[in-house]
N, CA and C atoms as an extended XYZ file, in Angstrom:
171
Properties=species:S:1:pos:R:3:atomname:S:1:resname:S:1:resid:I:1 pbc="F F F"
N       103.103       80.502       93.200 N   UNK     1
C       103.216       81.854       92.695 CA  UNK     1
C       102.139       82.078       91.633 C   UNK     1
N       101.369       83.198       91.910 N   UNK     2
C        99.927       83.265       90.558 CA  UNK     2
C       100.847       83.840       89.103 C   UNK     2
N       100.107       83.732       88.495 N   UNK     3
C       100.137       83.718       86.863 CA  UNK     3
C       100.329       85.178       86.529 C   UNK     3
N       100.995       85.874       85.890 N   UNK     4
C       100.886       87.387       85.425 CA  UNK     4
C        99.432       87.636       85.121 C   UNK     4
N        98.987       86.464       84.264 N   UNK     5
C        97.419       87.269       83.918 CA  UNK     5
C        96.738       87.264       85.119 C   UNK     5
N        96.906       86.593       85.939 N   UNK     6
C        95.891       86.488       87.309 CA  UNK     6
C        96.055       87.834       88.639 C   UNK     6
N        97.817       88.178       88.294 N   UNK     7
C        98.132       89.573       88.879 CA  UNK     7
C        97.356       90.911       87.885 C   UNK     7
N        97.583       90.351       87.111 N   UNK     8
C        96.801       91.911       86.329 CA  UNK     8
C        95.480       91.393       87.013 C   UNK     8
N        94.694       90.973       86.803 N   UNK     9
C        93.387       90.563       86.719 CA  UNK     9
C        93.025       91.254       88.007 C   UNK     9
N        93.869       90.841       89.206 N   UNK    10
C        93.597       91.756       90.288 CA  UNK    10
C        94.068       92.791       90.699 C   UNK    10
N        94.981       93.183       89.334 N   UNK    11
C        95.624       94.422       90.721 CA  UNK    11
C        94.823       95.921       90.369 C   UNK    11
N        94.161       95.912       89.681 N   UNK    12
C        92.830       96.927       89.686 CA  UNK    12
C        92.068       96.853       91.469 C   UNK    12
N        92.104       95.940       92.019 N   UNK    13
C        91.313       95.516       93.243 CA  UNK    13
C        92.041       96.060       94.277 C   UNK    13
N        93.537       95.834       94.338 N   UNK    14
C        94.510       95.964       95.317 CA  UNK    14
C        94.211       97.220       96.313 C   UNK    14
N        94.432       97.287       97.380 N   UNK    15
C        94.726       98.940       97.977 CA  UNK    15
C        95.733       99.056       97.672 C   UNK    15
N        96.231      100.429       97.465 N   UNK    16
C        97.364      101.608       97.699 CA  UNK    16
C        98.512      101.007       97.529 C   UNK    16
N        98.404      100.236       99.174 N   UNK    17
C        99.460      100.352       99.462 CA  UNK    17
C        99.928       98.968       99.378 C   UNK    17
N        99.295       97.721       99.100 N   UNK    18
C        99.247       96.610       98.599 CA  UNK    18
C        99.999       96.439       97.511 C   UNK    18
N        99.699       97.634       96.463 N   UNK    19
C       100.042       97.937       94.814 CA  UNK    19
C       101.406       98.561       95.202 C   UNK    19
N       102.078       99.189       96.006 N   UNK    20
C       103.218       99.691       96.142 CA  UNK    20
C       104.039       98.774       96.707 C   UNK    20
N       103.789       98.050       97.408 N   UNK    21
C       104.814       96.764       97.649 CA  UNK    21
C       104.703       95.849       96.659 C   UNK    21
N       103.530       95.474       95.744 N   UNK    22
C       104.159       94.826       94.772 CA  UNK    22
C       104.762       95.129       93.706 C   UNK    22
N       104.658       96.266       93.635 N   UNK    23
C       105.455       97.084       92.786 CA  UNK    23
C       107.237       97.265       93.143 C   UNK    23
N       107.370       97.826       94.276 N   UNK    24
C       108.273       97.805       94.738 CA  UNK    24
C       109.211       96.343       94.470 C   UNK    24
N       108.694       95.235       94.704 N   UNK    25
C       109.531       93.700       94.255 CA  UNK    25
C       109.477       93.708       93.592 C   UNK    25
N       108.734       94.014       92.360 N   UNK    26
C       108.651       93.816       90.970 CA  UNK    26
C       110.074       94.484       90.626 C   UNK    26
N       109.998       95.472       90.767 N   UNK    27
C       111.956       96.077       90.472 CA  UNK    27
C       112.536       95.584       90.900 C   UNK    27
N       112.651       95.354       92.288 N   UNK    28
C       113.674       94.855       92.789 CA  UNK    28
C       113.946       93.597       92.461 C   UNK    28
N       113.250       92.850       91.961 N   UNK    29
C       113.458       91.410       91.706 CA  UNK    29
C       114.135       91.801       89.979 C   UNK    29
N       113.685       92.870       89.075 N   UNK    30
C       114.353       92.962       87.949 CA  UNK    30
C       115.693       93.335       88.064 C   UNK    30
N       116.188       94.191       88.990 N   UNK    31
C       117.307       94.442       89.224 CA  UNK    31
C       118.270       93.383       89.549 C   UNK    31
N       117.514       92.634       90.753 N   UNK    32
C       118.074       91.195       91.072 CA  UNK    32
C       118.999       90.786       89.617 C   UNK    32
N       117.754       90.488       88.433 N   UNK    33
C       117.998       89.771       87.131 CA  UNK    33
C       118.968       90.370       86.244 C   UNK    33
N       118.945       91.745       86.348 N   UNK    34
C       119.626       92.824       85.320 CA  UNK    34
C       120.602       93.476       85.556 C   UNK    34
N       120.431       93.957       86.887 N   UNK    35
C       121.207       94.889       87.847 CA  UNK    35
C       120.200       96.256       87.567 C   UNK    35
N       120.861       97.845       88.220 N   UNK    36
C       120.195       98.115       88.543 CA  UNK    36
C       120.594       99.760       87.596 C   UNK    36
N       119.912      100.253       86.721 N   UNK    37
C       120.929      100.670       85.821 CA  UNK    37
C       120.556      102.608       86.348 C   UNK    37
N       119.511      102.615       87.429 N   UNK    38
C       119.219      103.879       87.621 CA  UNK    38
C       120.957      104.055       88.999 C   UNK    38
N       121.221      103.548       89.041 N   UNK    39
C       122.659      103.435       89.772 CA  UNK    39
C       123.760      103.797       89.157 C   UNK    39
N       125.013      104.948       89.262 N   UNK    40
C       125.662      105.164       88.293 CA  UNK    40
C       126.990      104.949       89.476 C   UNK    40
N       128.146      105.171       88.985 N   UNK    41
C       129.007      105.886       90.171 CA  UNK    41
C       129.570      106.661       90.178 C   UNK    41
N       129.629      107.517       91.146 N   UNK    42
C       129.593      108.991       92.051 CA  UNK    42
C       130.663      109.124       92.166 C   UNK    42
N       131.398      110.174       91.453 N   UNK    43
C       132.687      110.528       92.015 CA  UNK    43
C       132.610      112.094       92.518 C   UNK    43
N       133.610      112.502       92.936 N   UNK    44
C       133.404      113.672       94.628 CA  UNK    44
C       133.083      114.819       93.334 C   UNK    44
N       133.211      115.342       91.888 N   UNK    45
C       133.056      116.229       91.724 CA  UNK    45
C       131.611      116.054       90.582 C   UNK    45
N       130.450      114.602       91.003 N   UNK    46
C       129.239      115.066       90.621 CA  UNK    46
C       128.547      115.927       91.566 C   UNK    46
N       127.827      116.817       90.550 N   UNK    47
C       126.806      117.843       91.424 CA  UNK    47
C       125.200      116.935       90.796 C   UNK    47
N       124.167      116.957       92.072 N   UNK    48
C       123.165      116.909       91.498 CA  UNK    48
C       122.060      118.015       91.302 C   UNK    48
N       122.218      118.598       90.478 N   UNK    49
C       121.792      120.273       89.517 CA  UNK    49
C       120.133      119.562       90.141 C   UNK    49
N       119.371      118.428       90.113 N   UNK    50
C       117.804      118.470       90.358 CA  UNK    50
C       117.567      118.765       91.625 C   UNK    50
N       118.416      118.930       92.606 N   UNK    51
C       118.014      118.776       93.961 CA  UNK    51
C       118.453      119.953       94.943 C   UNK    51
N       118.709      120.913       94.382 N   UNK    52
C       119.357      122.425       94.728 CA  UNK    52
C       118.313      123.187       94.819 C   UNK    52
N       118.432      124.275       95.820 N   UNK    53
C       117.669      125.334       95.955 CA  UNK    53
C       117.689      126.105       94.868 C   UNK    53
N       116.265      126.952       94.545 N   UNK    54
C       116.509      128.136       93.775 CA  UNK    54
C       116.973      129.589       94.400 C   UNK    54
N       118.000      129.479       94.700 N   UNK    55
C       118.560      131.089       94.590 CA  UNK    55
C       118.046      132.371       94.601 C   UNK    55
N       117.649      131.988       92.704 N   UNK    56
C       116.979      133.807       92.394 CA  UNK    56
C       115.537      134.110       92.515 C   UNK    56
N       115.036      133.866       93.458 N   UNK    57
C       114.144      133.994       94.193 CA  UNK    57
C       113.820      135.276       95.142 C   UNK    57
């Protein structure tokens, strides 16, 4: 497994989409360690107010 300084060192180099999968494990492996705290739980009378149409339009 390379060294953090040796991942920085290259990930200026990376493509796209190279940088998004290691990114992607990088959380997921913190979550692994921490859990996952953008996770809440949902009961039947949350609304999510960010993801609604605008109306008064």
């Amino acid at each position: 497994m390379p060294s953090a300084s040796r991942l920085l060192a290259i990930m200026p180099s990376l493509p796209r989409a190279a940088l998004a999968r290691l990114t992607a494990c990088v959380i997921d492996r913190m979550d692994e360690i921490d859990g996952d705290p953008d996770l809440k739980d949902l009961r039947d009378d949350d609304e999510d107010t960010h993801d609604r149409e605008n109306t008064y339009d």
